[in-house]
DSSP file (Angstrom, degrees, kcal/mol; ACC not computed):
  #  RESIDUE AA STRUCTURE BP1 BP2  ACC     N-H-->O    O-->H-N    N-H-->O    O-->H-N    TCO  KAPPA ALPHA  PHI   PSI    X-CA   Y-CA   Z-CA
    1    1 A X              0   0    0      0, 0.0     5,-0.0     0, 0.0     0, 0.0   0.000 360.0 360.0 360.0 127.1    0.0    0.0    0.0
    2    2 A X     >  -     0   0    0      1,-0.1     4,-0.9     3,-0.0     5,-0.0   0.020 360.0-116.9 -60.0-170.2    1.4    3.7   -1.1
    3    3 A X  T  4 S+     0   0    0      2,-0.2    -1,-0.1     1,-0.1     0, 0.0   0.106 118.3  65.7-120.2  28.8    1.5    6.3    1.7
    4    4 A X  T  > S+     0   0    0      3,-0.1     4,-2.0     2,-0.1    -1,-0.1   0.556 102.0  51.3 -86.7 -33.0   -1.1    8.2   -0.5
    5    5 A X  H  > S+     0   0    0      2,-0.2     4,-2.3     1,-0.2     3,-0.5   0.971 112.8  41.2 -58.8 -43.0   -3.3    5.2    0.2
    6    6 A X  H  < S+     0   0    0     -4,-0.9    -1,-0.2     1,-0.3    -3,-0.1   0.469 110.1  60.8 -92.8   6.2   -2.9    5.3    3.8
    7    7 A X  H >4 S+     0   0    0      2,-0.1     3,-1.1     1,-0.0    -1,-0.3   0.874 109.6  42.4 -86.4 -47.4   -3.1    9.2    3.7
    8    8 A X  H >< S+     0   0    0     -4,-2.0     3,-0.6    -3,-0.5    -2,-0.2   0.783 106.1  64.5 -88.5 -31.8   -6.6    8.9    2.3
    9    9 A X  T 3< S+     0   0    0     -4,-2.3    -1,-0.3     1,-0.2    -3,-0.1   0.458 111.0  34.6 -72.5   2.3   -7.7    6.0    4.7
   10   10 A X  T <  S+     0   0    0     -3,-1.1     2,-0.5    -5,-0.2    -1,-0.2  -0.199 104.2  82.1-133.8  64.8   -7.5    7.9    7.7
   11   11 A X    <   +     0   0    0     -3,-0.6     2,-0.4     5,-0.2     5,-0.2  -0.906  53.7 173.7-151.9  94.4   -8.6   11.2    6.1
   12   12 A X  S    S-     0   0    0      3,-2.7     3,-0.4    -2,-0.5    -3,-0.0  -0.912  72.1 -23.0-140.9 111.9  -12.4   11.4    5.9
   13   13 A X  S    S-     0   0    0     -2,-0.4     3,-0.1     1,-0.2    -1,-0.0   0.869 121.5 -57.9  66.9  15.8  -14.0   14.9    4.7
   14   14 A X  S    S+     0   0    0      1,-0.3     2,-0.6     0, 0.0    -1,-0.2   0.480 118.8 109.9  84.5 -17.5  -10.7   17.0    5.8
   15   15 A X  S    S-     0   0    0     -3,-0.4    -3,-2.7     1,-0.0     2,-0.8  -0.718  81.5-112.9 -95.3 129.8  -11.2   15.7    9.3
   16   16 A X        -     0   0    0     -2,-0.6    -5,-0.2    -5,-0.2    -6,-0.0  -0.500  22.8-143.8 -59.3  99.2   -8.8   13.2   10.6
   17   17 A X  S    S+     0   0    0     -2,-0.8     2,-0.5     1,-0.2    -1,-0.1   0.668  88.8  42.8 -57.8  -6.7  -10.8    9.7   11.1
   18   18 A X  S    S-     0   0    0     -8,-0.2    -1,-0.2    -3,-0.1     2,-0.1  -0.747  76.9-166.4-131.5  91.1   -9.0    8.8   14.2
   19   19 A X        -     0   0    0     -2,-0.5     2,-0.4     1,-0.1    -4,-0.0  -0.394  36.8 -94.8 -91.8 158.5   -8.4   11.4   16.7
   20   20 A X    >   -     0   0    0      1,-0.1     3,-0.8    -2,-0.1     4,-0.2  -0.707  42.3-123.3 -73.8 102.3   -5.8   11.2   19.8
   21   21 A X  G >  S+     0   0    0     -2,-0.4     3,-0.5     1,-0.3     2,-0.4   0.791 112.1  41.6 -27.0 -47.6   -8.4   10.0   22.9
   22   22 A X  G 3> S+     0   0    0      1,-0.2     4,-1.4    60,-0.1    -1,-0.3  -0.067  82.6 115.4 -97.7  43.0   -7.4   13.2   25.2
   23   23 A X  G <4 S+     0   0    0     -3,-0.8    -1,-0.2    -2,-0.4    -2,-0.1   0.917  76.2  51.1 -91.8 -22.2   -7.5   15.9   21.9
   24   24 A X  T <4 S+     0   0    0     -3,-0.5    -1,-0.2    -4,-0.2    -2,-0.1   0.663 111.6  47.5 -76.0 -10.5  -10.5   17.8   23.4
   25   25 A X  T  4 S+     0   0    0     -4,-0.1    -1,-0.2     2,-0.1    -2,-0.2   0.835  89.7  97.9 -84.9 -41.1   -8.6   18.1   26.6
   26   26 A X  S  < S-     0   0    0     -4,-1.4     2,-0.3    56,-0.1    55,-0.1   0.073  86.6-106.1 -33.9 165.2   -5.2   19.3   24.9
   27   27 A X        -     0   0    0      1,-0.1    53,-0.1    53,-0.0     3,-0.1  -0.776  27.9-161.3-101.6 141.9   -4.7   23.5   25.0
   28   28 A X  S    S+     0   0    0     -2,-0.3     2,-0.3     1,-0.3    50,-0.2   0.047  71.9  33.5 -78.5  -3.3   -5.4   25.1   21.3
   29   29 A X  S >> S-     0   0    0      1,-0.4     3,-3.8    48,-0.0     4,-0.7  -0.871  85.4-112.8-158.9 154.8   -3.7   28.2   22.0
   30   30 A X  H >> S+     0   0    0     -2,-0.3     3,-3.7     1,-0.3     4,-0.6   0.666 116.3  61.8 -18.4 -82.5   -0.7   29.5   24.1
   31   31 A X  H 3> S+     0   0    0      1,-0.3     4,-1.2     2,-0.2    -1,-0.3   0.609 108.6  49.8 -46.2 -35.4   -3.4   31.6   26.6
   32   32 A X  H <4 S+     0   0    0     -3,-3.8     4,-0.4     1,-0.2    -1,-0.3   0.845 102.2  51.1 -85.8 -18.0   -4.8   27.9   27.4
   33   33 A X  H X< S+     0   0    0     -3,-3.7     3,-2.7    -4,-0.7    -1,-0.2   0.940 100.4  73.0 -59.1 -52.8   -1.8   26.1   28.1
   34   34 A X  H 3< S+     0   0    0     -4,-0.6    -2,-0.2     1,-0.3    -1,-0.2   0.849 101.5  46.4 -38.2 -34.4   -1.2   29.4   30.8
   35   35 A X  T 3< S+     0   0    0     -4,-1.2    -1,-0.3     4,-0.1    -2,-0.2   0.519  90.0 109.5-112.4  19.5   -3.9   28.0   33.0
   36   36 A X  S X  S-     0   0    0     -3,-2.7     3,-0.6    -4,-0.4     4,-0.1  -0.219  70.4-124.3 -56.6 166.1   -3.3   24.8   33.3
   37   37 A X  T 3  S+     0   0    0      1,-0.2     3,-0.4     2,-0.1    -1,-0.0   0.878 116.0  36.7 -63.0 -51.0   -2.2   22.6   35.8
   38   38 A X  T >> S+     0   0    0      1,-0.2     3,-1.3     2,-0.1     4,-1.2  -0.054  76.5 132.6-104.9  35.1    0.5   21.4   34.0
   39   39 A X  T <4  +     0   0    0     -3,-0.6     4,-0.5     1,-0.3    -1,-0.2   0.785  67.3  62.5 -63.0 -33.5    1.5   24.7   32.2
   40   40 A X  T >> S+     0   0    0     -3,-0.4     4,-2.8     2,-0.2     3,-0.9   0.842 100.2  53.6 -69.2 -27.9    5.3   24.5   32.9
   41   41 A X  H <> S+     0   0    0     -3,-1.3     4,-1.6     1,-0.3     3,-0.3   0.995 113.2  45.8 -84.2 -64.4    5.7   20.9   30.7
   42   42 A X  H 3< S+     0   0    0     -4,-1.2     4,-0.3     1,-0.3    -1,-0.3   0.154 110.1  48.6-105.9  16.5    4.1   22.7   27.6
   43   43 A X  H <>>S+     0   0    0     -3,-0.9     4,-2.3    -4,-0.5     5,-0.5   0.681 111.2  54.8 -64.1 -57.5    6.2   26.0   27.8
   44   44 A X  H >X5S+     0   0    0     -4,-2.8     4,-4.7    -3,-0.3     3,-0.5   0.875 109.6  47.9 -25.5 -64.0    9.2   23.4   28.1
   45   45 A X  H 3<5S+     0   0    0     -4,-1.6    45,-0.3     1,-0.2    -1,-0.2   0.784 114.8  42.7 -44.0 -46.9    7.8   21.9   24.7
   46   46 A X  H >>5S+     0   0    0     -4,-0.3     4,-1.9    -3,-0.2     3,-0.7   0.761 116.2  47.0 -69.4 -21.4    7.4   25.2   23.0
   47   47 A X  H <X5S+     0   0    0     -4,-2.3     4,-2.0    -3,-0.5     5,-0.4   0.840 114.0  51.9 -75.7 -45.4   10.9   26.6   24.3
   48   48 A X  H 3<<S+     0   0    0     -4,-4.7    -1,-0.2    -5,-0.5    -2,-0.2   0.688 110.0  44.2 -76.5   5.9   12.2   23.3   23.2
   49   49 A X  H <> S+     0   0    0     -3,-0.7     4,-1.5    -5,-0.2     5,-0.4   0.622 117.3  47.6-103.9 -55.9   10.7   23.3   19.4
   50   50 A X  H >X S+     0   0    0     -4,-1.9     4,-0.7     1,-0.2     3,-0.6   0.882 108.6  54.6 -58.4 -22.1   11.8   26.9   19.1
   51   51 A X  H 3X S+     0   0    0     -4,-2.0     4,-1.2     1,-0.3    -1,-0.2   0.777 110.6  48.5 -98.2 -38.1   15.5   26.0   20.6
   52   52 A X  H 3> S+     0   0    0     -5,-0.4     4,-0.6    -3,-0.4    -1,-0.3   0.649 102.8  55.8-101.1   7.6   15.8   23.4   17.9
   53   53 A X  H <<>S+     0   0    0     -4,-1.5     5,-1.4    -3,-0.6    -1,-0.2   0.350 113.6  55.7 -72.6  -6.6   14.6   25.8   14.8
   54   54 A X  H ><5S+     0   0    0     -4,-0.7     3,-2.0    -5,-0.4    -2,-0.2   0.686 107.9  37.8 -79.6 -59.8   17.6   27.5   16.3
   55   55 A X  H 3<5S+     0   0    0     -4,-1.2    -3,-0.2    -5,-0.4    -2,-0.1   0.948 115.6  48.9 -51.5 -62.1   19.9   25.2   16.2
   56   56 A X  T 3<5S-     0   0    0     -4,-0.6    -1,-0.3     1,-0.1    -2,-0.1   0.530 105.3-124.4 -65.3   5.2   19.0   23.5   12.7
   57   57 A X  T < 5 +     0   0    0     -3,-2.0     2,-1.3     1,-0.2    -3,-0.2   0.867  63.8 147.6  72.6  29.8   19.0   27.4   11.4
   58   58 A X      < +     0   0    0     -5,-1.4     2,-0.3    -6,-0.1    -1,-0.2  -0.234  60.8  71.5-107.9  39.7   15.2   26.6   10.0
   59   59 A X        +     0   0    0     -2,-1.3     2,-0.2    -5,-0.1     0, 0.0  -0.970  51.7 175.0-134.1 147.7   14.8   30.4   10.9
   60   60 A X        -     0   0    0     -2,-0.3     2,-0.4     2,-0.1    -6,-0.0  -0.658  22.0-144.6-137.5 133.4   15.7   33.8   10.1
   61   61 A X        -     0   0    0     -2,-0.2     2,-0.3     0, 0.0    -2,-0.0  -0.564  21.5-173.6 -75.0 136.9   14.3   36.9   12.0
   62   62 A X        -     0   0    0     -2,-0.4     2,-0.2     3,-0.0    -2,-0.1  -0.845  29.9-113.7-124.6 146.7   13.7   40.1    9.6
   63   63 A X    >   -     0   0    0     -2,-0.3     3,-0.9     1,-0.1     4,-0.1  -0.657  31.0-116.5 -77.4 150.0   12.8   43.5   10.7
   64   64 A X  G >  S+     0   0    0     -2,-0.2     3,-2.8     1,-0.2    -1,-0.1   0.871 116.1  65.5 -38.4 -49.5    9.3   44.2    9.5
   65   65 A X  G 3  S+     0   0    0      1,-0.2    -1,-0.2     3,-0.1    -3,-0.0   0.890 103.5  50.1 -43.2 -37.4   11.0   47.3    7.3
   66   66 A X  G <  S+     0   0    0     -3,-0.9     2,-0.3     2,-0.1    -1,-0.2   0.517  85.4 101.7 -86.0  13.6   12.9   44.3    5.2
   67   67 A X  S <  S-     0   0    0     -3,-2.8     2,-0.9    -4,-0.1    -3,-0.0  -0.639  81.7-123.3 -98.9 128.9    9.5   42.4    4.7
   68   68 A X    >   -     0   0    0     -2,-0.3     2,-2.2     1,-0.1     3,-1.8  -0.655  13.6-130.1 -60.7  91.1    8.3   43.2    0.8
   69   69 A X  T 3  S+     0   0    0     -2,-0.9    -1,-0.1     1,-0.3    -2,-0.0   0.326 110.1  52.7 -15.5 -27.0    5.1   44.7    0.7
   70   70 A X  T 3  S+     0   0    0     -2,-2.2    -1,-0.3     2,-0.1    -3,-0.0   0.317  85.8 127.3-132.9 -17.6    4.1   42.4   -1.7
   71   71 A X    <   -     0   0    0     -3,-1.8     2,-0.6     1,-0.1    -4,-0.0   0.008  61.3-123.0 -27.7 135.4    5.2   39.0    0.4
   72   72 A X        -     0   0    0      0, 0.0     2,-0.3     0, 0.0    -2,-0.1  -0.809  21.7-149.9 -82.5 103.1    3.0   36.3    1.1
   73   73 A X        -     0   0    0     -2,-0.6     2,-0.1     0, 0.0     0, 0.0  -0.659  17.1-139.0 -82.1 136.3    2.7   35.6    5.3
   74   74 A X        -     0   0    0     -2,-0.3     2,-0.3    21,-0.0    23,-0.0  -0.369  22.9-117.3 -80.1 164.7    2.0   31.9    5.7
   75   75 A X        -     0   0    0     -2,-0.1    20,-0.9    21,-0.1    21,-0.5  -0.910  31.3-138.9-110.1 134.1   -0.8   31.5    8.6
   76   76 A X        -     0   0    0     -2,-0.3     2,-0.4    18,-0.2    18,-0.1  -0.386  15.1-163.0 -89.0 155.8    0.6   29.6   11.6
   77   77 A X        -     0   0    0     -2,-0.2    16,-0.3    17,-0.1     2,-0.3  -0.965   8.0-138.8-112.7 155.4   -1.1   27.2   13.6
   78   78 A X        -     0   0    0     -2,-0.4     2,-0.3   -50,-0.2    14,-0.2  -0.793  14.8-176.7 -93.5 159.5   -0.4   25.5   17.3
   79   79 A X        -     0   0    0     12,-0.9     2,-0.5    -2,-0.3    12,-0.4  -0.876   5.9-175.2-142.2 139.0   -0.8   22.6   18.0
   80   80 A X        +     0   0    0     -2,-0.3     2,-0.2    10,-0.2    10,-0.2  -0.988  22.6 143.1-144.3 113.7   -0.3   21.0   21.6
   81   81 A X  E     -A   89   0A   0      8,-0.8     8,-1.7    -2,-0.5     2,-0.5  -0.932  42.2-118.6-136.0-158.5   -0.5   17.1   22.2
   82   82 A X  E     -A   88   0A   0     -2,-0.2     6,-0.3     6,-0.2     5,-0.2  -0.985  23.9-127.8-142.6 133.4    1.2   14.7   24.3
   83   83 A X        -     0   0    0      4,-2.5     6,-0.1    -2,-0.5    -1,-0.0   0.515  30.2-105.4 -38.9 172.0    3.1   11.8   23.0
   84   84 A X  S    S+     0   0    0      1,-0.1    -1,-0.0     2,-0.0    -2,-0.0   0.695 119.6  70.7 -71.9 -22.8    2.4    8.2   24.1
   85   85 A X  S    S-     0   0    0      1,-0.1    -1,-0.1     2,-0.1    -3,-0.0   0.860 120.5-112.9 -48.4 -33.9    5.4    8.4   26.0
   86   86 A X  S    S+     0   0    0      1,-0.4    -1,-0.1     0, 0.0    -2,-0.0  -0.216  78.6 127.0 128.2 -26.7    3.4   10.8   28.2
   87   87 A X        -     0   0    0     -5,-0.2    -4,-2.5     1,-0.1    -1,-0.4  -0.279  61.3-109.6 -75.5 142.4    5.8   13.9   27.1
   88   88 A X  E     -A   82   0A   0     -6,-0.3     2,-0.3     1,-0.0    -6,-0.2  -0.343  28.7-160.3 -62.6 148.3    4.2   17.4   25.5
   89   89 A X  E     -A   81   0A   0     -8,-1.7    -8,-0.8    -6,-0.1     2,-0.4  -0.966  11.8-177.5-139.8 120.7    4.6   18.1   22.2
   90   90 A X        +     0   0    0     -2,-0.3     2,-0.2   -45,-0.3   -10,-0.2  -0.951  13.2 157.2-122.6 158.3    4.3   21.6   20.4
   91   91 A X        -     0   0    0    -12,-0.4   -12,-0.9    -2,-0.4     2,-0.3  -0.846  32.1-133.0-167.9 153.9    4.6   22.3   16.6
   92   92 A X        +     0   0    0     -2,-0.2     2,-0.3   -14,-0.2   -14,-0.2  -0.718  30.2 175.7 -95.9 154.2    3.5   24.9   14.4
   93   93 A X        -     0   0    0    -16,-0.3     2,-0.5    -2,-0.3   -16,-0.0  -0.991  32.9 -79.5-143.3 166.8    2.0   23.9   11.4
   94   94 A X        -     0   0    0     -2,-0.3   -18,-0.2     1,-0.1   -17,-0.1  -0.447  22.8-168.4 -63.4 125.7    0.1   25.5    8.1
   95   95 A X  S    S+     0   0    0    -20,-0.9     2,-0.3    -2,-0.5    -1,-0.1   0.687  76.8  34.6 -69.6 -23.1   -3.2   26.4    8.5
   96   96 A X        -     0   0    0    -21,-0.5     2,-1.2   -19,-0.0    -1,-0.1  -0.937  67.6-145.2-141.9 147.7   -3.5   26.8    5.0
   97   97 A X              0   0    0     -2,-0.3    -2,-0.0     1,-0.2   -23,-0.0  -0.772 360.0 360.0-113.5 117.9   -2.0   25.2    2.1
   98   98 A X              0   0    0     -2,-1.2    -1,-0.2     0, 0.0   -24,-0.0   0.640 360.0 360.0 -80.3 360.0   -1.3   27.8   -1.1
């Protein structure tokens, strides 16, 4: 089986057919992570995703001024779940695909 097949079998309508038991518990944006119980593990995560787009260079900061007017800005997403190992996990991803 390709991994276009097995993209499409768990893919139903844009929605993922098999969601992560605890995904309605998970934080969807920074501000909800802040009031949790367990708020320090899933700053770790984000400090530790951003620490490794440092390290692999996958970055570069621009001043606004050097931005072309006429530049596309990709739309970000969060995304906060927790591993089976138990450990938090943050990544950004696209919200939109051009």
């Amino acid at each position: 089986m390709t991994s276009a097949k097995i993209v499409v079998l768990l893919v139903e309508e844009n929605k993922v057919a098999f969601d992560h038991a605890e995904a309605k518990k998970m934080p969807r944006n920074f501000f909800e992570v802040l009031v949790r119980n367990d708020w320090r593990k899933w700053v770790e995560a984000v400090k530790r995703e951003l620490e490794e787009w440092n390290d692999n260079q996958a970055t570069t900061v621009v001043g606004i001024d050097e931005v072309p007017k006429s530049a596309k800005v990709v739309p970000l997403g969060e995304l906060y779940t927790v591993k089976r190992s138990g450990k938090h996990k943050f990544r950004q991803y696209l919200m939109e695909i051009y």
